[in-house]
C-alpha positions in Angstrom: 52.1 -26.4 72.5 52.2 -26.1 76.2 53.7 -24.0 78.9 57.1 -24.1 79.9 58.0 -24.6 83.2 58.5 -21.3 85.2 61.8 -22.3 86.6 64.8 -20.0 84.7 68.3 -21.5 84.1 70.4 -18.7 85.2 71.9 -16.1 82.8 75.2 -14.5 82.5 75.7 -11.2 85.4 76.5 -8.8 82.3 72.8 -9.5 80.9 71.1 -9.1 83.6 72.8 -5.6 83.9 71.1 -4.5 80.4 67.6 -2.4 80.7 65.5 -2.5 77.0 62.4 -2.0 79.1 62.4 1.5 76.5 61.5 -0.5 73.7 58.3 -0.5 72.5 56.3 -2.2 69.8 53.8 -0.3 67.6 51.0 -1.2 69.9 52.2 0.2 72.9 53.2 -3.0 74.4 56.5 -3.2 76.4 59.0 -5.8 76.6 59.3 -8.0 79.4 63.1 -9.7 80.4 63.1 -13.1 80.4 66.8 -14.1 79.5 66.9 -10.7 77.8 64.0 -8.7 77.4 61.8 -10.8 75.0 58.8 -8.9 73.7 55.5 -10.6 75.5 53.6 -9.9 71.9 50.6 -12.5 73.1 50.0 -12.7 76.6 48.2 -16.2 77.9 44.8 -16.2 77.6 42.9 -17.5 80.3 40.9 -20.2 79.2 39.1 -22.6 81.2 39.6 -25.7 81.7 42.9 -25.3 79.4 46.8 -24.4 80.5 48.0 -20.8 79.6 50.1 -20.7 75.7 53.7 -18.9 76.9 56.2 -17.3 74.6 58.3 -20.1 75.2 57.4 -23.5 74.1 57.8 -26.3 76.2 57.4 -30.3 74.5 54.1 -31.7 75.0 54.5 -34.4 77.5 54.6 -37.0 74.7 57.6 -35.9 73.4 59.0 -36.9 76.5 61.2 -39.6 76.6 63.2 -41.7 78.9 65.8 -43.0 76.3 68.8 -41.6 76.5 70.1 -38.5 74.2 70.7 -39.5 70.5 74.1 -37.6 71.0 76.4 -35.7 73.4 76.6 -32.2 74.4 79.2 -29.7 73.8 81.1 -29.4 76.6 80.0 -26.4 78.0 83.5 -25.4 79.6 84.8 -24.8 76.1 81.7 -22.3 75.5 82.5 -20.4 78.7 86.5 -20.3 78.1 85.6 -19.2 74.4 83.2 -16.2 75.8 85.9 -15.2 78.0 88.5 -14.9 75.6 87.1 -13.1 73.1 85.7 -10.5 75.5 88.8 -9.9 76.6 90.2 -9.8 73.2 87.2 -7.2 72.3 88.0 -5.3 75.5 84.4 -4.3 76.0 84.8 -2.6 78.8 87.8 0.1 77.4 86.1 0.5 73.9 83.0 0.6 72.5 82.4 -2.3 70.0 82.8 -0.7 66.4 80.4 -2.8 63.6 83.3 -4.8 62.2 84.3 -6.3 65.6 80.7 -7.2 65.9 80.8 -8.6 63.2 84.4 -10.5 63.7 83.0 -12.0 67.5 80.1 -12.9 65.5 81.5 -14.5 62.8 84.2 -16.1 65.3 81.4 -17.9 67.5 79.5 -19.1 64.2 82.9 -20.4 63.2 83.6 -22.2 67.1 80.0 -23.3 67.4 80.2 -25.1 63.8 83.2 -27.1 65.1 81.7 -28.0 68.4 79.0 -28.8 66.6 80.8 -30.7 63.9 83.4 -32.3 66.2 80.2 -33.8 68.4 78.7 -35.4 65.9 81.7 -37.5 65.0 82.7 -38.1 68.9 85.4 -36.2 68.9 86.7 -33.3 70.6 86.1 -29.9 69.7 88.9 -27.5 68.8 89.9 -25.0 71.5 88.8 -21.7 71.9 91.9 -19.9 70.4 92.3 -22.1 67.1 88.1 -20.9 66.7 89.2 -17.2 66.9 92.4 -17.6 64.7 90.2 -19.8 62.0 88.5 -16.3 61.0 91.2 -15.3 58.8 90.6 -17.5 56.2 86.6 -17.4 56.7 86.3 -13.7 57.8 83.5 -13.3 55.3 79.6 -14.0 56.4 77.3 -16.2 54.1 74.6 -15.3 53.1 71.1 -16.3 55.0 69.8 -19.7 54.9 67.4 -19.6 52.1 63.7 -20.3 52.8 62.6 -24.0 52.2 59.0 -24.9 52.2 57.6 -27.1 54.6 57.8 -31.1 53.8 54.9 -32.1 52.5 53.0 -35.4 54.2 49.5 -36.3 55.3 50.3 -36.0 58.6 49.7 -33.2 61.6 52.5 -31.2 61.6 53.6 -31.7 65.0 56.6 -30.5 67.7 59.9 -32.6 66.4 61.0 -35.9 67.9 62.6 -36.4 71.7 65.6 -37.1 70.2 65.7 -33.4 67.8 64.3 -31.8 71.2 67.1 -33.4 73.0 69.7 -32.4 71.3 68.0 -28.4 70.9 68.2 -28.4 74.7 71.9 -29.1 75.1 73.4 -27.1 72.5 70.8 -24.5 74.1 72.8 -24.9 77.4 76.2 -25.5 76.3 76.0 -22.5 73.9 75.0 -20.3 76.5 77.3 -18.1 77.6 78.4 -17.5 73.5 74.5 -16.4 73.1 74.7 -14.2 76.0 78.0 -12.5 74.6 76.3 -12.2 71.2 73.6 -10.4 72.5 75.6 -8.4 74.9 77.6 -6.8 71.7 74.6 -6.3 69.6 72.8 -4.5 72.9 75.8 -2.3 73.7 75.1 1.5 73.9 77.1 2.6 71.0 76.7 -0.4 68.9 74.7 0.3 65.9 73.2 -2.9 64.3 73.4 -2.6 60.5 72.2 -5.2 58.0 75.2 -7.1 58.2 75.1 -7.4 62.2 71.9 -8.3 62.3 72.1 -10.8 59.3 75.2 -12.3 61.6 72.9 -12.7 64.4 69.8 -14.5 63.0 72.5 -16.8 61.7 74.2 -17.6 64.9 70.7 -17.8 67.3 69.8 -20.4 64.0 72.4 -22.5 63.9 72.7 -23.0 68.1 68.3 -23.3 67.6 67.5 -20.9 69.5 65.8 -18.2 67.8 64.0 -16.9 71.1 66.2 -13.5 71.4 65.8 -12.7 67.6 62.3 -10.6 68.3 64.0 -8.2 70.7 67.1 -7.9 68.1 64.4 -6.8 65.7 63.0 -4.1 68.3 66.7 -3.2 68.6 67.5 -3.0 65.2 64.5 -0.8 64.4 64.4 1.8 67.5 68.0 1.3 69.6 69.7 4.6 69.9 73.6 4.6 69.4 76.5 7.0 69.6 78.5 7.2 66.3 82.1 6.5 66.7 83.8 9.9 67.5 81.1 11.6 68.3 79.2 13.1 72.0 75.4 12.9 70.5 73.0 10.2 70.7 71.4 9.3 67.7 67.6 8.4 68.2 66.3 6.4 65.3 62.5 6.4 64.1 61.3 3.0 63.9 58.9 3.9 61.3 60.9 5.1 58.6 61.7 2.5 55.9 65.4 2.3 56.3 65.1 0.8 59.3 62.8 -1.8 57.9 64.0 -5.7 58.8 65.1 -6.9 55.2 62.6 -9.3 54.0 65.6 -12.2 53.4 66.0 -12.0 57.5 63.0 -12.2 58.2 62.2 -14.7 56.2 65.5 -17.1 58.1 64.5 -15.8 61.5 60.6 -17.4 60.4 62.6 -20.7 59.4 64.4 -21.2 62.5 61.0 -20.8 64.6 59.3 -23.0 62.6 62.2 -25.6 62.7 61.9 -25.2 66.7 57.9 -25.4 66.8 57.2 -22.1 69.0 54.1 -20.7 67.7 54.1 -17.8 70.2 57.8 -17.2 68.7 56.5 -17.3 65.1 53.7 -14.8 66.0 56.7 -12.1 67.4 59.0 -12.4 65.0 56.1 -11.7 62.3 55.1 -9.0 64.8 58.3 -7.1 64.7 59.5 -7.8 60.9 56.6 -8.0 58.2 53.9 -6.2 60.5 55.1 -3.2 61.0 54.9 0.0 59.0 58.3 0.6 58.2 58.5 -2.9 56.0 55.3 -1.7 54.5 56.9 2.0 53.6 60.4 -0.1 52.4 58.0 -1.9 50.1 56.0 0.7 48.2 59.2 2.7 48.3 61.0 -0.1 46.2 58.5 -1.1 44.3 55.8 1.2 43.7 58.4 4.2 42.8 59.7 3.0 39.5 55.8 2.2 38.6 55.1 5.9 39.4 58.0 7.2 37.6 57.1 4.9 34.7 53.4 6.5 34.8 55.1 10.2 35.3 56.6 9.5 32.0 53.7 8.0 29.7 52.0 11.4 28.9 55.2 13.0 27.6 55.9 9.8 25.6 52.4 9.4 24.5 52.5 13.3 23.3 55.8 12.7 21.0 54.0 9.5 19.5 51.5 11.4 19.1 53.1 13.9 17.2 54.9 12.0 15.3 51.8 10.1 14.3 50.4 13.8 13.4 53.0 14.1 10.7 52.3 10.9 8.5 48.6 12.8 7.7 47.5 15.3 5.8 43.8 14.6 5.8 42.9 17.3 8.7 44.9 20.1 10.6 47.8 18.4 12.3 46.6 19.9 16.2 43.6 18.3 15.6 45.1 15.0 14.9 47.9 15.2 17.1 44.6 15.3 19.5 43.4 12.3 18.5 46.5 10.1 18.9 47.9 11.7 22.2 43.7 10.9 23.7 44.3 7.3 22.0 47.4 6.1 23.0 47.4 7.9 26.0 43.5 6.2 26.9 44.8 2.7 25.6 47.9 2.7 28.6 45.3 4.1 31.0 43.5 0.9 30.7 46.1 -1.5 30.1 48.0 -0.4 33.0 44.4 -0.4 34.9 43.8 -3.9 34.4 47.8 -5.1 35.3 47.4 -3.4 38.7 44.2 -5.0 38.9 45.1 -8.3 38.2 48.4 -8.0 40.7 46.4 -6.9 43.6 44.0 -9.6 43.3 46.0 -12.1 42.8 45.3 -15.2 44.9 47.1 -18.4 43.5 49.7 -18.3 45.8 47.6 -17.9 49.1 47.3 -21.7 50.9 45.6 -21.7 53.8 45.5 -18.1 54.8 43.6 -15.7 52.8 42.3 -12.1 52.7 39.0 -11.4 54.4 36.2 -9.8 52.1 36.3 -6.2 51.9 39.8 -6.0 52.1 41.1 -2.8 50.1 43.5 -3.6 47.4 46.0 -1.7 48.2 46.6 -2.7 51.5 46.0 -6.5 50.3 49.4 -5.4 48.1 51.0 -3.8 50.9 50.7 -6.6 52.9 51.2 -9.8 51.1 54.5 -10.9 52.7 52.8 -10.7 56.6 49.3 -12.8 55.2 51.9 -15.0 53.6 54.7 -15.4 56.5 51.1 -16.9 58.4 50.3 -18.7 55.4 53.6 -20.7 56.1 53.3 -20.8 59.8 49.6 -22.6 58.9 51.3 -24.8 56.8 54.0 -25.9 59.2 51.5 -26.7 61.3 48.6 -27.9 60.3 47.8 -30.8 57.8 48.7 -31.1 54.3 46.2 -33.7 53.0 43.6 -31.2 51.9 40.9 -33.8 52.5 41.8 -33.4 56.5 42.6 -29.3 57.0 40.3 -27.6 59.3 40.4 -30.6 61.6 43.1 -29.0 63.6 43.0 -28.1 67.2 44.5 -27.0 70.2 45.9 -24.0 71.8 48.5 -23.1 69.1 46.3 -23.7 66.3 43.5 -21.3 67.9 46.1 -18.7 68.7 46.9 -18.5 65.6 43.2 -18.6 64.2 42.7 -15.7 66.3 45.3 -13.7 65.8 44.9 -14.2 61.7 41.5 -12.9 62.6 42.4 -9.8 64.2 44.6 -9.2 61.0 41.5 -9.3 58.7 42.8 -12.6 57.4 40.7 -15.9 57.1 42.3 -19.2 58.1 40.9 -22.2 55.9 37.7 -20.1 54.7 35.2 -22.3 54.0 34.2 -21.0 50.8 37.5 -21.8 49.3 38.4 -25.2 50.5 38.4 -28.3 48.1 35.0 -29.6 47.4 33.3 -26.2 48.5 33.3 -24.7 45.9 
């Protein structure tokens, strides 16, 4: 992975207008705008001898070619005339965007971009702007998420897509411009409030135009944006800590697919950064999960008292307190251990761990609490590096060291030695 070239296609006037220079991540890092405010989560390094790792990846020059594109752009005119009519049918700039006309422009770009799309790959002409917008009555309705699919398996390096995939990510990139830039202008507003739903919309649209690039910041949004509640004066201030305001793992997990599928490690790194890495997932978590365990465990000693009890009665060979006693100390003592050795067993669990695992002297519980980020780098690993087991920890350059060091820094081994295929 290599730099992109510091020249910046211009931007629609209303972005440039927004300010999310408030938003902050956990570790006191700001966002920086480029396009819109993407979140500079690993700064370049400086490295001798070597060319700074950006954000924003740029095709190696291999990838390069001087064949001409495998297919043609959407014309980017229709874009532009599509943006302008449904802001003006949103009226922006008299009302504040409620969540159900988010999620109606939304669903109405998704609907014109998978025509353009559609109508390109067949060599014909899209449909207009208007017939886009008027399709959403019979598909009003959002799908659900792409589900996650694992990473094809071969005995090659994984490396950046073909000229010809690039090629095409680069047009629909520039034709579907000004539709990304209103997209993110209604999800930015100042009295929108990004539910589920919205943001679901989103990571959908940014993944089916391939470019998942603003999706970090929408997380930062989603997390700690301040809104104003239709009908009312006061601004609401979420905290970005608390678990409702957690990104929901099945977003995460598409937003992670579309980077992957455009080869940014930098952009993989961010959007784990602002999703599975932060506290409020891991609250969401042990919140949904641990708290029917502990309400299960509240429970046992009452349980275990009336078994006992019960137990008592089928005895006459000493006083029944003394043997009601014995069972409640028995069966209570026999879940104790049982239940000891299951939460043992699921937080030292390993089978599923590739090429990423847990560093020695890991606490359990936090090896629990954090098993979805150690495995969202366990697939980034495996999307890049090789899958002939013979030939991993023969990778190398920027990206894979990046990512070596920042699985570091998480207390997380990459390809320990100690557990690789003939090592043992």
């Amino acid at each position: 992975m290599l730099i992109r070239p510091t020249s910046i296609a211009p931007r629609p006037a209303c972005l440039a207008a927004l300010s999310l220079n408030s938003l902050t991540f956990s570790s006191g890092r700001k966002l920086e705008a480029y396009r819109f405010s993407i979140p500079q989560t690993y700064p370049p390094r400086q490295c001798p001898g070597r060319r700074h790792l950006s954000l924003f990846h740029t095709p190696s020059p291999r990838q390069h070619s001087t064949s001409a594109p495998c297919t043609r752009s959407p014309p980017k005119s229709h874009s532009s005339s599509f943006a302008r009519d449904l802001e003006t049918q949103l009226s922006l700039k008299q009302q504040h965007p409620s969540e159900s006309q988010i999620l109606y422009a939304l669903t109405a770009c998704r609907n014109f971009v998978n025509s353009q799309l559609k109508a390109t790959s067949e060599g014909i002409s899209g449909t207009s702007p208007t017939s886009a917008i008027l399709s959403l009555d019979d598909c009003y309705h959002l799908g659900p998420l792409r589900s996650f699919q694992p990473p094809a398996r071969s005995s090659k390096l994984h490396v950046a897509p073909a000229s010809c995939l690039q090629d095409i990510s680069a047009q629909n990139k520039v034709a579907f411009a000004p539709i990304a830039g209103l997209a993110f202008e209604l999800i930015s507003h100042p009295a929108a409030f990004i539910s589920p739903k919205v943001l679901s919309a989103y990571v959908s649209f940014q993944s089916l135009i391939k470019d998942p690039t603003p999706i970090p910041v929408a997380f930062s949004l989603y997390a700690q944006k301040s809104y104003t509640p239709p009908g009312a004066s006061k601004l609401i201030i979420p905290n970005a800590n608390q678990s409702k305001n957690a990104i929901p793992r099945g977003i995460a997990d598409a937003a992670l697919s579309a980077a992957i599928e455009v080869k940014d490690m930098a952009l993989c790194l961010d959007i784990i950064d602002t999703s599975y890495g932060l506290p409020a997932f891991r609250r969401a978590k042990l919140i949904r999960e641990a708290t029917p365990v502990a309400i299960l465990a509240g429970l046992m000693p009452p349980v275990a008292y009336a078994i006992g009890d019960i137990l008592a009665r089928h005895q006459d060979e000493v006083a029944h307190s003394h043997a009601l006693g014995f069972a409640f100390t028995g069966i209570l003592a026999y879940i104790t251990f049982t239940a000891g050795l299951g939460i043992l067993a699921v937080t030292t669990a390993n089978d599923q761990m590739v090429r990423v695992t847990w560093a020695i002297g890991t606490p359990l519980r936090l090896r629990w609490l954090r098993e979805e980020e150690r495995a969202a780098y366990d697939r980034v690993a495996q999307a890049w590096g090789f899958e002939d087991p013979v030939k991993r920890g023969f990778e190398e350059g920027e990206a894979w060291e990046l990512l070596r060091e920042v699985v570091f820094k998480k207390n997380m081994i990459l390809d320990n030695p100690a557990l690789m295929d003939g090592m043992e």
